[in-house]
Residue frames as a rotation matrix with the C-alpha (Angstrom) as fourth column:
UNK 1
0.571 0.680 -0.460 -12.53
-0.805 0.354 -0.477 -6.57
-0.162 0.642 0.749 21.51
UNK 2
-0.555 -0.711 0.433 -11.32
-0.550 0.704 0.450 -10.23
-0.625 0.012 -0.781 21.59
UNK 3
0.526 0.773 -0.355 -11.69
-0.836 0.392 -0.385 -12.04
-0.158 0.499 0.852 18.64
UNK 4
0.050 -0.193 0.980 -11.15
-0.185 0.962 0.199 -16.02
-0.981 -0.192 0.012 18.17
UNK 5
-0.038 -0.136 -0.990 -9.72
-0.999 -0.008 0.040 -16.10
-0.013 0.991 -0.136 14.70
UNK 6
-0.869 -0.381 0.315 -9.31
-0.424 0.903 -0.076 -19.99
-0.255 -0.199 -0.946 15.26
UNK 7
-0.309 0.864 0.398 -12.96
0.332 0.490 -0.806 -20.72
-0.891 -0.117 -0.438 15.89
UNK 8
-0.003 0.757 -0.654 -14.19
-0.384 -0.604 -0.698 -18.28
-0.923 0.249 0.292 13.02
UNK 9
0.657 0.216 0.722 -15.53
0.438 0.671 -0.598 -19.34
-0.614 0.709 0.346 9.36
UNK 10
-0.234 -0.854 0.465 -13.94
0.798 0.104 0.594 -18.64
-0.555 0.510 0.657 6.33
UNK 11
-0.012 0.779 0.627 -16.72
0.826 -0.345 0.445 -16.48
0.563 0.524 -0.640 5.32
UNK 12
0.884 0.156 -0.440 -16.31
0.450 -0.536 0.714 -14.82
-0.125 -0.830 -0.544 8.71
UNK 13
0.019 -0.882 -0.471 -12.55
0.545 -0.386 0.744 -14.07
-0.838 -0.271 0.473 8.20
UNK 14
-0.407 -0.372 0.834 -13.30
0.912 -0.105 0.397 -12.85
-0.060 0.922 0.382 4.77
UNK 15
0.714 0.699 0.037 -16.07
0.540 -0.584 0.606 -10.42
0.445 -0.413 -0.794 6.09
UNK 16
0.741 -0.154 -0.654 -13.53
0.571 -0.366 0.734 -9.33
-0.353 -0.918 -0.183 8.89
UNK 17
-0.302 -0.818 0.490 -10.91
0.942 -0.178 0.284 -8.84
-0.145 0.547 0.824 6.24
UNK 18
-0.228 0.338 0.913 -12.90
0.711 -0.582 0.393 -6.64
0.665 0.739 -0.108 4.15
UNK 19
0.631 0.285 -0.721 -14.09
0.776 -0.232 0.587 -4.78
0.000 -0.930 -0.368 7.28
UNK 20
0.353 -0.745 -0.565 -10.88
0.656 -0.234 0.718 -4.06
-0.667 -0.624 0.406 8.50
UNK 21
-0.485 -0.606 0.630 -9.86
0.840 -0.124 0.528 -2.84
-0.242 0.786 0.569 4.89
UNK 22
0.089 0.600 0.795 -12.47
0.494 -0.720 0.487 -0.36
0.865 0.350 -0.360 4.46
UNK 23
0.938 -0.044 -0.343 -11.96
0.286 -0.462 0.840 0.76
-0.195 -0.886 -0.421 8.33
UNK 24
0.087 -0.959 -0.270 -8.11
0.774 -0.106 0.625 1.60
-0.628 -0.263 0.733 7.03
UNK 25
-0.402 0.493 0.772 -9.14
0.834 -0.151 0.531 2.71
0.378 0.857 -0.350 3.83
UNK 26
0.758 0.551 0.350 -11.76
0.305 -0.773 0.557 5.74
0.577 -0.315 -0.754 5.74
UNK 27
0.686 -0.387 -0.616 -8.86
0.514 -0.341 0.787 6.15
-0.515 -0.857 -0.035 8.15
UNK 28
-0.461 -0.874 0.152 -6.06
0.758 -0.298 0.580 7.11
-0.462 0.382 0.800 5.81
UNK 29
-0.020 0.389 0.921 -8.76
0.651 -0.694 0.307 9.26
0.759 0.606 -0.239 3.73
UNK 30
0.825 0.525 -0.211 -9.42
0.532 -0.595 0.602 11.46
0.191 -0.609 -0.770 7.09
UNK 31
0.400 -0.652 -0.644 -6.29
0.269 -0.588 0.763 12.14
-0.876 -0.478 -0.061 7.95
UNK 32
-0.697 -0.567 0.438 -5.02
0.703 -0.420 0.574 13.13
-0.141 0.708 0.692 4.26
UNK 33
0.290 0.774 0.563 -8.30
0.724 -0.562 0.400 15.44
0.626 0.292 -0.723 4.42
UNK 34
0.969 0.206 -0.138 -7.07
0.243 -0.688 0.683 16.96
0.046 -0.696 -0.717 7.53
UNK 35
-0.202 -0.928 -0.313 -3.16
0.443 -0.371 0.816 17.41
-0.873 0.026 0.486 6.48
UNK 36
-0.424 0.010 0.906 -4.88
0.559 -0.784 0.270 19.36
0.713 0.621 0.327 3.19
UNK 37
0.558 0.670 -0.489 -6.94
0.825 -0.382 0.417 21.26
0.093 -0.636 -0.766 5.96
UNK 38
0.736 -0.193 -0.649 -4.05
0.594 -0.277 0.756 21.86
-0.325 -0.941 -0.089 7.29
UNK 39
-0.743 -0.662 0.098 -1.94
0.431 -0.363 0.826 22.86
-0.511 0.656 0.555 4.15
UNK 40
-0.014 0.552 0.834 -4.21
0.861 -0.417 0.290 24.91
0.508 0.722 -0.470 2.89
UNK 41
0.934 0.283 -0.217 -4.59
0.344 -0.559 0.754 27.12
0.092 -0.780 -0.619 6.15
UNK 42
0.002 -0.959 -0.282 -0.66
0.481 -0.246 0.841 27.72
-0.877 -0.138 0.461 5.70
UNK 43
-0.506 -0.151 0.849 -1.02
0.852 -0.242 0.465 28.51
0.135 0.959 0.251 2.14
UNK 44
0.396 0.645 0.654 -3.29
0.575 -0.729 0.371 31.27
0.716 0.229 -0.659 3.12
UNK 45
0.821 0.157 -0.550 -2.14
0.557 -0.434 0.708 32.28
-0.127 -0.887 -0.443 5.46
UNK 46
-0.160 -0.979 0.127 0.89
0.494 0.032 0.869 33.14
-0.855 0.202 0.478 3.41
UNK 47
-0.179 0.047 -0.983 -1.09
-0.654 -0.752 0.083 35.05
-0.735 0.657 0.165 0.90
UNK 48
-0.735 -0.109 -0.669 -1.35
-0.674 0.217 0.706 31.84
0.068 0.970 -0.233 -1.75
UNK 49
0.667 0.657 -0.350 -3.88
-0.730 0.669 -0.136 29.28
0.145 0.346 0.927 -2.84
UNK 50
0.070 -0.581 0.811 -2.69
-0.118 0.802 0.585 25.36
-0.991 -0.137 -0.012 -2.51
UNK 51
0.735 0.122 0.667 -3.60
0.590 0.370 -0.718 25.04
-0.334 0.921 0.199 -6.42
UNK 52
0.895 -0.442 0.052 -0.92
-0.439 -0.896 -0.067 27.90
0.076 0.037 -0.996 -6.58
UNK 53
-0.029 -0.934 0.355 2.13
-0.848 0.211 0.486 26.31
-0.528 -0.287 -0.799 -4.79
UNK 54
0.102 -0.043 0.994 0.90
0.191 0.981 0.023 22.84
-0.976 0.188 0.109 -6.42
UNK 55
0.976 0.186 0.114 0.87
0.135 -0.099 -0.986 24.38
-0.172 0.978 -0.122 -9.83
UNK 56
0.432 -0.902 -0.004 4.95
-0.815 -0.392 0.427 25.08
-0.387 -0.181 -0.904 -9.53
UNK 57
0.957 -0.068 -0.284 6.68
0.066 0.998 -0.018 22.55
0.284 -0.001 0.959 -11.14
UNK 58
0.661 -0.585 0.470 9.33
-0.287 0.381 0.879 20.88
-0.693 -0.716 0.084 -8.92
UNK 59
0.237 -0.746 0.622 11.65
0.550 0.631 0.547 19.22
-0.801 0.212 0.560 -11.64
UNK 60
-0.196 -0.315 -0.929 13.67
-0.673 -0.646 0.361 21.04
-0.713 0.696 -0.085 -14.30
UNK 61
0.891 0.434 -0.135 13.47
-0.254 0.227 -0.940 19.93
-0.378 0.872 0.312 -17.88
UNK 62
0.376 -0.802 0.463 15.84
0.109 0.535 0.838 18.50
-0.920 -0.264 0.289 -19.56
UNK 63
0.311 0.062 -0.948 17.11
-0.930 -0.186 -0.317 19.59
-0.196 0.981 0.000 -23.14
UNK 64
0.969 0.115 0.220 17.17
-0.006 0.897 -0.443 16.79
-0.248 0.428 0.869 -25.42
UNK 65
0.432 -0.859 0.273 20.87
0.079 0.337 0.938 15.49
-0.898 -0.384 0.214 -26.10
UNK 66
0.664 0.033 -0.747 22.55
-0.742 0.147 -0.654 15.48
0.088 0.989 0.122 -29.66
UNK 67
0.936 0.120 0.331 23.35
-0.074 0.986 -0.149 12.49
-0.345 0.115 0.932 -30.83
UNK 68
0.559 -0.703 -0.438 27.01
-0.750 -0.655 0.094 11.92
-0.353 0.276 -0.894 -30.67
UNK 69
-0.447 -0.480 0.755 27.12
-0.152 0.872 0.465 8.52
-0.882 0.093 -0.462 -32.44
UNK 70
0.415 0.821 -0.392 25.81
-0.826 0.159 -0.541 7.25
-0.381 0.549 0.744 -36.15
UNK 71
0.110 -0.308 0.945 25.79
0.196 0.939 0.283 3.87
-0.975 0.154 0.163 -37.75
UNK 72
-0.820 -0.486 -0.303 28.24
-0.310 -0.069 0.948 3.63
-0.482 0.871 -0.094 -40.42
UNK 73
-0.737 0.597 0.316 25.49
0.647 0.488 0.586 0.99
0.196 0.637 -0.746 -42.53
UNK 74
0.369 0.858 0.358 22.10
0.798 -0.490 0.352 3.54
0.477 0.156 -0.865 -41.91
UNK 75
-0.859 -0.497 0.125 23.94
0.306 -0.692 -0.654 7.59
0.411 -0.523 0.746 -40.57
UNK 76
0.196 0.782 0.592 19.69
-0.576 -0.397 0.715 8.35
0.794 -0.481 0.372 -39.75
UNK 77
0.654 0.335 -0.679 20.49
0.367 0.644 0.671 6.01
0.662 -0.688 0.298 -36.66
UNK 78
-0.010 -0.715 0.699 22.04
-0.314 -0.661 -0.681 7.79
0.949 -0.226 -0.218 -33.90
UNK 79
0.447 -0.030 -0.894 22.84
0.791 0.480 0.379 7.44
0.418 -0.877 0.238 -30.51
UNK 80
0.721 -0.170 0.672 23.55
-0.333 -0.935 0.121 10.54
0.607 -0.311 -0.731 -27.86
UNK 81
-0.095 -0.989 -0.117 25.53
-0.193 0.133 -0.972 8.03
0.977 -0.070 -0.204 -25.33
UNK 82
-0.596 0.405 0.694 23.34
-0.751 0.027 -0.660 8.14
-0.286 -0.914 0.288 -22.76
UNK 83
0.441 0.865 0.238 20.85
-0.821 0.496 -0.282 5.29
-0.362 -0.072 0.929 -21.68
UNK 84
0.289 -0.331 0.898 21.47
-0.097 0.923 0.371 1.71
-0.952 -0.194 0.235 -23.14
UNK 85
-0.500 -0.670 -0.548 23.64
-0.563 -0.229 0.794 1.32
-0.658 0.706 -0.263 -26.18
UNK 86
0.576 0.505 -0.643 21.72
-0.817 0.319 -0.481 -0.01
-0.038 0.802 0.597 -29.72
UNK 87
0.582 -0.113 0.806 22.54
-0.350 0.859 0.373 -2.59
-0.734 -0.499 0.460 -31.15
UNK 88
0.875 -0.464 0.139 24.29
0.064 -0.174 -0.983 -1.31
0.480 0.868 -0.123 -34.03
UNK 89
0.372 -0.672 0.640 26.43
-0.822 -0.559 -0.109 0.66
0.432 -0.485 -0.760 -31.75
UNK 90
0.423 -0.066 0.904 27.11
-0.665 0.655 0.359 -2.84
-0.616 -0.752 0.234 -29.54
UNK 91
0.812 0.138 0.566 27.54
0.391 0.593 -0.704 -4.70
-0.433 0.794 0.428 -33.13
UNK 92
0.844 -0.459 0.277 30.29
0.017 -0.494 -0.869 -2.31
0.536 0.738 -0.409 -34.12
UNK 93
0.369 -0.706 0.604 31.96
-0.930 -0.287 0.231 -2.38
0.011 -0.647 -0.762 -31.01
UNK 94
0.403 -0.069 0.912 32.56
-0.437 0.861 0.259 -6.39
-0.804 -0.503 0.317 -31.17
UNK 95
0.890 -0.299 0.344 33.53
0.425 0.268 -0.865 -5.98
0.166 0.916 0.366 -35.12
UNK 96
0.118 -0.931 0.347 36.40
0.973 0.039 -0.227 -4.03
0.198 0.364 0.910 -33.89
UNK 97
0.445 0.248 0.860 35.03
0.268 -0.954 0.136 -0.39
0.854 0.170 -0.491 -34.30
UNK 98
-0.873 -0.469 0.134 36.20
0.361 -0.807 -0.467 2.31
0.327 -0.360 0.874 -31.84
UNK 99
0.122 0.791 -0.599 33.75
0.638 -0.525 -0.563 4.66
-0.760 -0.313 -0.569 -30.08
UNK 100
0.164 -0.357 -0.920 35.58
-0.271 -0.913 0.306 7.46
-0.949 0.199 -0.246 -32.10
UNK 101
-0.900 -0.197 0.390 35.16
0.240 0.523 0.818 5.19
-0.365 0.829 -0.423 -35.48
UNK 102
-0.015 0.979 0.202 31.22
0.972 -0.033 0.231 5.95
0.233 0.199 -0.952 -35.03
UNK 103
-0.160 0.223 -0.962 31.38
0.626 -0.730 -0.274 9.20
-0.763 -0.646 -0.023 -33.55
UNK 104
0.506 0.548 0.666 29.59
0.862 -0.300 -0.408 12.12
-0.023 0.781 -0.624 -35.74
């Protein structure tokens, strides 16, 4: 199939676009239909369901940190140390403060 993109309208390339997009579009859907086909036929064949092995969850949980910082001016504001530093905590460090001046 030889096409003359040069010669063609703008209307034509916009057509051909879309086309082409929906012809990738149906391709990628078949073949993720036929790699669940195929995972699924393993999953049984192993004794489980896919909604089984997909129901597992893959990441652990994290417990929530205690906070091992509190501003002197408001002590309900904490900080655990992790993640980006307030701006109390950033404010206290530039007045002088220690880490161990705030620490709880």
């Amino acid at each position: 199939m030889d096409l003359n993109l040069e010669k063609m309208s703008l209307a034509g390339l916009k057509d051909l676009k879309a086309r082409v997009s929906r012809a990738i579009d149906s391709f990628n859907d078949r073949r993720k239909r036929e790699i669940l086909a195929e995972l699924e036929e393993m999953a049984r064949a192993r004794g489980y369901t896919l909604a089984e092995l997909n129901s597992m969850k893959a990441a652990r949980k994290r417990s929530a940190s205690a906070p091992k910082y509190a501003n002197p001016a408001n002590p309900s504001e904490t900080w655990t140390g992790r993640g980006r530093k307030p701006g109390w905590y950033v404010a206290a460090m530039a007045s002088g403060k220690t880490p161990g001046d705030l620490a709880i």
